[in-house]
KEMAR-882293 format. One line per field, with one value per residue (C-alpha): residue number from 1; chain; x, y, z. Coordinates in nm, 3 decimals, m for minus. Layout:
k <- NUM	...
c <- A	...
c1 <- X	...
c2 <- Y	...
c3 <- Z	...
// end
This chain:
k <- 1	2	3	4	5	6	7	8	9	10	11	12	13	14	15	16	17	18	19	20	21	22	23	24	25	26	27	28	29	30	31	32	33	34	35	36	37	38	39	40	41	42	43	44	45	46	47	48	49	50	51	52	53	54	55	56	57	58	59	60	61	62	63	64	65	66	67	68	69	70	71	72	73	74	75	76	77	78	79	80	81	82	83	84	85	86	87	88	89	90	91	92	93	94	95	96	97	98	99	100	101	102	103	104	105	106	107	108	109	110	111	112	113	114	115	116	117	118	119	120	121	122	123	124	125	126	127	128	129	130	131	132	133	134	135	136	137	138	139	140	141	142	143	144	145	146	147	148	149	150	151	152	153	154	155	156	157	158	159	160	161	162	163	164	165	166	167	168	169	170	171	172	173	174	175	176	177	178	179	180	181	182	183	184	185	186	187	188	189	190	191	192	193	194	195	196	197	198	199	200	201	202	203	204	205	206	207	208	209	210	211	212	213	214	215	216	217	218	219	220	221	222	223	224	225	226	227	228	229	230	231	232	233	234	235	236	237	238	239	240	241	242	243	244	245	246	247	248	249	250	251	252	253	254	255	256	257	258	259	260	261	262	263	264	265	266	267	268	269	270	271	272	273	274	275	276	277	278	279	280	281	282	283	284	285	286	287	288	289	290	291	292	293	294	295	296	297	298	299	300	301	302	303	304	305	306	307	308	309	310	311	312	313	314	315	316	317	318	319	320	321	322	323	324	325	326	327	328	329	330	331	332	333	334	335	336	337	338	339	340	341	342	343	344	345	346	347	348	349	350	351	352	353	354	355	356	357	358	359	360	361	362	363	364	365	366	367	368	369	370	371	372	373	374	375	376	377	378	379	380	381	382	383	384
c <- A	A	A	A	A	A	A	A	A	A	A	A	A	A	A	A	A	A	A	A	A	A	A	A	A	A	A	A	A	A	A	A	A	A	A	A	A	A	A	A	A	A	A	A	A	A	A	A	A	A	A	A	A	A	A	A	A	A	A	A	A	A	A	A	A	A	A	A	A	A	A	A	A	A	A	A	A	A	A	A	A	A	A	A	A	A	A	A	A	A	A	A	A	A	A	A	A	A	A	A	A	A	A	A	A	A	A	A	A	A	A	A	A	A	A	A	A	A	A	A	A	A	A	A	A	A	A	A	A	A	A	A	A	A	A	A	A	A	A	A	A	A	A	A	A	A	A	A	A	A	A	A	A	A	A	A	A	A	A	A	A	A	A	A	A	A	A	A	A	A	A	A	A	A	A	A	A	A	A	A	A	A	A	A	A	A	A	A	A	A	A	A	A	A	A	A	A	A	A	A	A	A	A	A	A	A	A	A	A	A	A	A	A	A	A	A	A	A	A	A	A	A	A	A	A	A	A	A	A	A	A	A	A	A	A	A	A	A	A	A	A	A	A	A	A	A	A	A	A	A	A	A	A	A	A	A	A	A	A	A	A	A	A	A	A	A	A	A	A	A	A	A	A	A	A	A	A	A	A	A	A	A	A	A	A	A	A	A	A	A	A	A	A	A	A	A	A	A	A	A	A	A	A	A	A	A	A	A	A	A	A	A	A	A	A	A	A	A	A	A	A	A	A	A	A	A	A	A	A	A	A	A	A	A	A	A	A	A	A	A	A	A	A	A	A	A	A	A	A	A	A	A	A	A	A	A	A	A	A	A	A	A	A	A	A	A	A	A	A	A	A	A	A	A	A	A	A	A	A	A	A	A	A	A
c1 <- m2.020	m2.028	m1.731	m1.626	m1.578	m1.391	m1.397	m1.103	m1.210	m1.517	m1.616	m1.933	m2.004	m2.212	m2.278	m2.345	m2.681	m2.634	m3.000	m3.180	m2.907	m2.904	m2.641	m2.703	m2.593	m2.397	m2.099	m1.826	m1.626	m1.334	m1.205	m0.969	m1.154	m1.369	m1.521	m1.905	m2.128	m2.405	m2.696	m2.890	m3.279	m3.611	m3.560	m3.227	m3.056	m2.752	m2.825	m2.583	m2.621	m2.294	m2.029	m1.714	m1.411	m1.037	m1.033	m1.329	m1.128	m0.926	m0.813	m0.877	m0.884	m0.954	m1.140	m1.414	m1.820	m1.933	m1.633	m1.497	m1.652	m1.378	m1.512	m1.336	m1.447	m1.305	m1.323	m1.449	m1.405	m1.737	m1.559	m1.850	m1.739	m1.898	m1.841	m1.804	m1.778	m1.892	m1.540	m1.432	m1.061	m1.032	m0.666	m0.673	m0.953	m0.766	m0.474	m0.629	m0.812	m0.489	m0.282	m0.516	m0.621	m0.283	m0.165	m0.448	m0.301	m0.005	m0.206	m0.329	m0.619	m0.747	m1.057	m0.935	m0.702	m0.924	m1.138	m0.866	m0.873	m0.514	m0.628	m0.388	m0.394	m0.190	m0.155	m0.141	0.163	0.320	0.272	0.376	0.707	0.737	0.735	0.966	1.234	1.175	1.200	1.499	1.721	1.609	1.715	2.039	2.096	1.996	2.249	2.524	2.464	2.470	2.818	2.908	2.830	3.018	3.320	3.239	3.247	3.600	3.688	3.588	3.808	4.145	4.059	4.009	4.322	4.529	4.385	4.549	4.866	4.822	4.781	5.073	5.261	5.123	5.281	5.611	5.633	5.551	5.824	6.067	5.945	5.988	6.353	6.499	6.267	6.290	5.959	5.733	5.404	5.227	4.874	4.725	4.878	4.735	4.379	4.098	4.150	3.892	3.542	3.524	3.236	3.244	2.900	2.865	2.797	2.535	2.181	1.916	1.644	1.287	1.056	0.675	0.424	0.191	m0.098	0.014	m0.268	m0.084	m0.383	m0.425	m0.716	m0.975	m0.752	m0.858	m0.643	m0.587	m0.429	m0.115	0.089	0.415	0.634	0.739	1.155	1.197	1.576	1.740	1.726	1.391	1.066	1.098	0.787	0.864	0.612	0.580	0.893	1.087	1.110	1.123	0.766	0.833	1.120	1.034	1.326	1.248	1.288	1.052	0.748	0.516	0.258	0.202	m0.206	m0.306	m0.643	m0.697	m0.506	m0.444	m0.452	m0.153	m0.147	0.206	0.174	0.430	0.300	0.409	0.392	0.226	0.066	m0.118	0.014	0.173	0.019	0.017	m0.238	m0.045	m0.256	m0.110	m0.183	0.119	0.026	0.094	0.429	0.521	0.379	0.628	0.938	0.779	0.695	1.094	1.176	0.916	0.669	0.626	0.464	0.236	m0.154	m0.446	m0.789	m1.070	m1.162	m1.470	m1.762	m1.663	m1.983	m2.071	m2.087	m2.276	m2.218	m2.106	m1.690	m1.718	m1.999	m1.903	m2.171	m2.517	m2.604	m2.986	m2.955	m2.925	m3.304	m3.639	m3.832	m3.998	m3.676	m3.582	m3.817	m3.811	m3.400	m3.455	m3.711	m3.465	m3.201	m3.404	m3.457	m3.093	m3.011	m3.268	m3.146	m2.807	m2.908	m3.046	m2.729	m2.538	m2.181	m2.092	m2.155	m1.993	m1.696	m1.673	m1.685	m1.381	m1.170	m1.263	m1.085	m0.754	m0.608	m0.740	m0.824	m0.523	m0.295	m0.393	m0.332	0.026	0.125	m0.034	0.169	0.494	0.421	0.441	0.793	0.869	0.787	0.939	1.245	1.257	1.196	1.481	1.725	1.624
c2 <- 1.598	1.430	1.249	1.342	1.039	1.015	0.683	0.575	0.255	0.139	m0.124	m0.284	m0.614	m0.873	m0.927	m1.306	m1.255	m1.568	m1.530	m1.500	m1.731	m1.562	m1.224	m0.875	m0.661	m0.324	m0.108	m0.220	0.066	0.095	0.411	0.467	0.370	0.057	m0.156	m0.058	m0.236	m0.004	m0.108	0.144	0.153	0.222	0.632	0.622	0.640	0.408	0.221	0.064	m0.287	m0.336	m0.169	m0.341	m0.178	m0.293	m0.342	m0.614	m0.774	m1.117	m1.212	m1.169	m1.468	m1.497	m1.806	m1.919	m1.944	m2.244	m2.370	m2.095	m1.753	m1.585	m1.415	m1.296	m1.326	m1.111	m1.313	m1.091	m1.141	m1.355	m1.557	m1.454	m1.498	m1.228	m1.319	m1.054	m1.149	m1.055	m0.827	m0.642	m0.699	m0.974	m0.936	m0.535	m0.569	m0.801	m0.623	m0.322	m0.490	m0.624	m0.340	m0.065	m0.367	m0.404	m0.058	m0.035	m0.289	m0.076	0.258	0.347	0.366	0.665	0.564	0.258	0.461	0.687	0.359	0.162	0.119	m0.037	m0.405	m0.680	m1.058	m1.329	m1.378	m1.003	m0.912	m1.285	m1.130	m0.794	m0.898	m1.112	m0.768	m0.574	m0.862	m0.835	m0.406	m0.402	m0.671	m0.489	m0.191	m0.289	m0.415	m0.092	0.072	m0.220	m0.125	0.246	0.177	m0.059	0.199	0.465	0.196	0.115	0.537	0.595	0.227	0.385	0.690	0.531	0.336	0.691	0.764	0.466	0.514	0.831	0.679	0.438	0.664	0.833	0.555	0.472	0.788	0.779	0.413	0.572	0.865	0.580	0.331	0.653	0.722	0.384	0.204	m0.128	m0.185	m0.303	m0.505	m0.768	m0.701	m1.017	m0.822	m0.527	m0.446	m0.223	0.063	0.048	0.223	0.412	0.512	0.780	0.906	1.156	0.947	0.717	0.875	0.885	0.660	0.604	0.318	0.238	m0.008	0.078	m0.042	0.100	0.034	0.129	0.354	0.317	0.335	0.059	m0.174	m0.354	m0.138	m0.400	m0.318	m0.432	m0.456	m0.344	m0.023	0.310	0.407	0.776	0.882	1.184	1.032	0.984	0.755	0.419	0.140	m0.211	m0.453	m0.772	m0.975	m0.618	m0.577	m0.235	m0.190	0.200	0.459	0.788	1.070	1.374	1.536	1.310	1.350	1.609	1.631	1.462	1.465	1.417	1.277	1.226	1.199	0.769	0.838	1.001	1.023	1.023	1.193	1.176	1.340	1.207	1.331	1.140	0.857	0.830	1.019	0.773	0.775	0.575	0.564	0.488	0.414	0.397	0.439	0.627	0.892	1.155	1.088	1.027	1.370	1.506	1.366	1.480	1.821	1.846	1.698	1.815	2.059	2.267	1.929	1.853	1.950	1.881	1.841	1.994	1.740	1.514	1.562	1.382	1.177	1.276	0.995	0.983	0.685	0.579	0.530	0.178	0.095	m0.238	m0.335	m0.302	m0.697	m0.621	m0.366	m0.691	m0.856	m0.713	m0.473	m0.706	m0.879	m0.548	m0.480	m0.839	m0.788	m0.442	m0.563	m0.847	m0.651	m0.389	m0.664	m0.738	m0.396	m0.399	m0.752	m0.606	m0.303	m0.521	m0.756	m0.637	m0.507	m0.851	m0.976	m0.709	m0.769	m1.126	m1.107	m0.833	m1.084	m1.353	m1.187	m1.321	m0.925	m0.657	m0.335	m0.145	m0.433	m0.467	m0.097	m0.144	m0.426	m0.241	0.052	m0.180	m0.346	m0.017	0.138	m0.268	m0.182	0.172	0.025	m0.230	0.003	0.178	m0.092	m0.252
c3 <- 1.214	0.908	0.724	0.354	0.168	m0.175	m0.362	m0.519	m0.719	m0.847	m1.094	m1.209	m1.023	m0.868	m0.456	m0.409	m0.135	0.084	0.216	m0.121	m0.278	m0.580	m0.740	m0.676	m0.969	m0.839	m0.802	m0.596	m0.477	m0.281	m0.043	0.171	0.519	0.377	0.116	m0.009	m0.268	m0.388	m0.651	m0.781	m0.727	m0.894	m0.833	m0.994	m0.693	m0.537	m0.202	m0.003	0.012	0.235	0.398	0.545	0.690	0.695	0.983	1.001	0.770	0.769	0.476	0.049	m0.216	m0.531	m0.669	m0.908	m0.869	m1.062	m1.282	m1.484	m1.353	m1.139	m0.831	m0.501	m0.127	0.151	0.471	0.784	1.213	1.222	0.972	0.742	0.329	0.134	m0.279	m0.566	m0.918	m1.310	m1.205	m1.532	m1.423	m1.157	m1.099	m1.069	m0.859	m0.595	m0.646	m0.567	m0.186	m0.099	m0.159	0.098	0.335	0.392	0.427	0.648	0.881	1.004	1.049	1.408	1.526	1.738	1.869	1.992	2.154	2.325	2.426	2.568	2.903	3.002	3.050	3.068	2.943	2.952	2.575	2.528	2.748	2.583	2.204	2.341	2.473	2.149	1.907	2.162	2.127	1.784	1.792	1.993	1.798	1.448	1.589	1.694	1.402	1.241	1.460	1.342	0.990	1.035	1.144	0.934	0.660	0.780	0.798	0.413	0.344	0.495	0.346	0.001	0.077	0.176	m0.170	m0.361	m0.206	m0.306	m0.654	m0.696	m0.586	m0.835	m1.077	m0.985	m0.964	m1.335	m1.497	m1.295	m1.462	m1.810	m1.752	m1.678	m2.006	m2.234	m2.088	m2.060	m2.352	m2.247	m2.023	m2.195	m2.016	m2.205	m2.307	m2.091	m1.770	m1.876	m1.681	m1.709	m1.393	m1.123	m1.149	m0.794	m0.593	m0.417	m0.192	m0.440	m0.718	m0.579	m0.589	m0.360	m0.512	m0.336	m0.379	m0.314	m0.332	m0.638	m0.840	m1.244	m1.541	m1.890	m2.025	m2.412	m2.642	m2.784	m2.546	m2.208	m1.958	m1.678	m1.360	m1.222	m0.879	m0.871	m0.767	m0.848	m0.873	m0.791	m0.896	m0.993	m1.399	m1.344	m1.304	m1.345	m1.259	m1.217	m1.229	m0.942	m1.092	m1.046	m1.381	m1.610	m1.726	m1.807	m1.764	m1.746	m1.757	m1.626	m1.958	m2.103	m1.880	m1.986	m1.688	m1.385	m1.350	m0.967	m0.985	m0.599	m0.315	m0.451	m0.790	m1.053	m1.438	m1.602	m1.914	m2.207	m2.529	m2.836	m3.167	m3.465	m3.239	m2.904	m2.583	m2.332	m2.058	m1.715	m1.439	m1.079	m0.737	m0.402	m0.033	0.019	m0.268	m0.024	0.030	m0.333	m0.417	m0.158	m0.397	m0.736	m0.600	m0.500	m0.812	m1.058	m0.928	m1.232	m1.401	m1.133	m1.174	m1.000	m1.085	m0.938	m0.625	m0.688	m0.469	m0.109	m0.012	0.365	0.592	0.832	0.960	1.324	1.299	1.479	1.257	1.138	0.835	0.751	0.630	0.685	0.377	0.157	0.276	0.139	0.371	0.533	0.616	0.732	0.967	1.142	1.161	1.313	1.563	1.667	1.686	1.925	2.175	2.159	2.305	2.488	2.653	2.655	2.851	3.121	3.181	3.536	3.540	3.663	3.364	3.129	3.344	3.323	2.917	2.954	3.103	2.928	2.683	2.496	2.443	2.510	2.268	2.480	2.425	2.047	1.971	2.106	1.929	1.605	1.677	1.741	1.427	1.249	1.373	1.308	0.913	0.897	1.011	0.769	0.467	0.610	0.641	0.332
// end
């Protein structure tokens, strides 16, 4: 069955074609599975020069093609580097790669799941034990600082008590200064009473990892990395340095536009100059629409859905490099690659199984860790 797609990104840009050694001029779009580069041909229509999931990927760089052009390359598995540039917004753009590739990282994978086949290696049950030593002291700790917070709680309370006392204490000592008239304290001894904090007081504030572009008019709207504060006074977005870019109160915003399931529009309307309005993109977009529809649901909208792109592609598909040669080109890949099944279908079992545990982990082992590596995160963001 075919796969809706929805693209979250796109921006006009150039694919560097190591073969031809020359640019291909296209649209570089980013979704939430993979990373496609499209250029549009003589019918009008956009074909897909490349395609390259997260997973196939190692790491993302920025850097410069000749001396003052700046470009990024994605590094893949094969240790292949595939070049982008003529970016409109360089910065957004790798912002943008980092931020999914990486949320990509900690999300698990089903089909490899399904395909696993419980092998063991050497190296894999070594790294596995590593991340279980590492689970199991985090969450003790976890457990050490759940009780060490319900110490601070009662703490605070005996505190709240002795406070009252004090004050207490405070007007019996005034009662006693207006009868006998002779205590008076000097105003250096005299101190400001404690602020106390009770669990009450201290709201419940949520962060996340976002990408925020301040939208205004006639202006280049570049795109930033930073975070989104959700609080009972409000929205606030920090930028990288954690710094206040924006506060929103609650009274003060006037809709929240969902775009797509990655995309939100924080609307302020102002009167006598330009709305205020700021565009917010995030792989957890989901559960940040959770908060706002406790907080604010009567605000939030949401557009009619673009339409999803079916793919049809197979899920393990990995890339289609041939897509980037003429036809001829084509055709002398797609022959090669023929024999290579062909070849492949005639090796013996022996052989197959002599790769497989050649292996340095195995796809069973892998998934694990990946999963480890995940509750590893969540309790992190929950500790703090």
């Amino acid at each position: 069955m075919a796969k809706p797609v929805f693209n979250i990104c796109e921006w006009p840009a150039s694919l560097y074609n190591n073969k031809k050694r020359r640019w291909n001029y296209g649209t570089l779009v980013v979704t939430a599975e993979e990373i496609v580069f499209t250029q549009q041909n003589n019918s009008g229509k956009n074909d897909e020069l490349i395609s390259i999931p997260y997973e196939d990927l190692i790491d993302v760089r920025k850097s410069t093609t000749g001396l003052v052009f700046g470009a990024i390359f994605i590094v893949t598995k094969e240790n292949e580097k595939i070049w982008f540039s003529s970016l409109p917004d360089r910065e957004g753009v790798y912002g943008t790669l980092k931020h999914f590739w990486q949320a990509k990282l900690f999300q698990k994978s089903n089909s490899a799941m399904k395909n696993s086949k419980g092998q063991k290696t050497r190296m894999g049950q070594k790294l596995l034990g590593i991340v279980k030593d590492s689970e199991q002291t985090l969450s003790n700790a976890a457990v050490q600082l759940y009780d060490q917070g319900k110490q601070i709680d009662h703490t605070m309370d005996v505190m709240a008590d002795l406070h009252n006392d004090l004050d207490i204490a405070d007007n019996l000592v005034k009662d006693i200064d207006s009868w006998i008239g002779r205590w008076r304290l000097p105003s250096e001894y005299k101190t400001v009473d404690p602020v106390v904090v009770n669990k009450s007081d201290i709201p419940e504030v949520f962060e996340y990892e976002i990408l925020f572009t301040k939208l205004e008019i006639s202006r280049a709207n570049t795109r930033q990395v930073g975070s989104l504060r959700i609080s009972n006074d409000g929205l606030t977005i920090l930028n990288i340095k954690m710094k206040t870019e924006f506060h929103f109160r609650w009274a003060d915003v006037s809709k929240l536009r969902v775009v797509t399931p990655w995309e939100l529009m924080v609307i302020k309307y102002q009167i006598g100059k330009p709305d205020l309005v700021y565009g917010l993109v995030s792989a957890n977009m989901v559960a940040i629409l959770k908060l706002l529809d406790n907080c604010a649901k009567y605000k939030l909208t949401y557009d009619t859905p673009p339409e999803p792109i079916l793919c049809t592609r197979h899920p393990q598909t990995t890339r289609e490099k041939e897509s980037l040669y003429t036809t001829e080109d084509k055709d002398n890949v797609t022959s090669g690659a023929r024999g290579s099944v062909d070849s492949t279908r005639l090796m013996g079992v022996d052989q197959i199984q002599i790769d497989q545990s050649q292996q340095v982990v195995s796809e069973s082992e892998a998934d694990e860790i990946s999963r480890t590596l995940g509750g590893l995160k969540s309790l992190d963001l929950a500790v703090h």
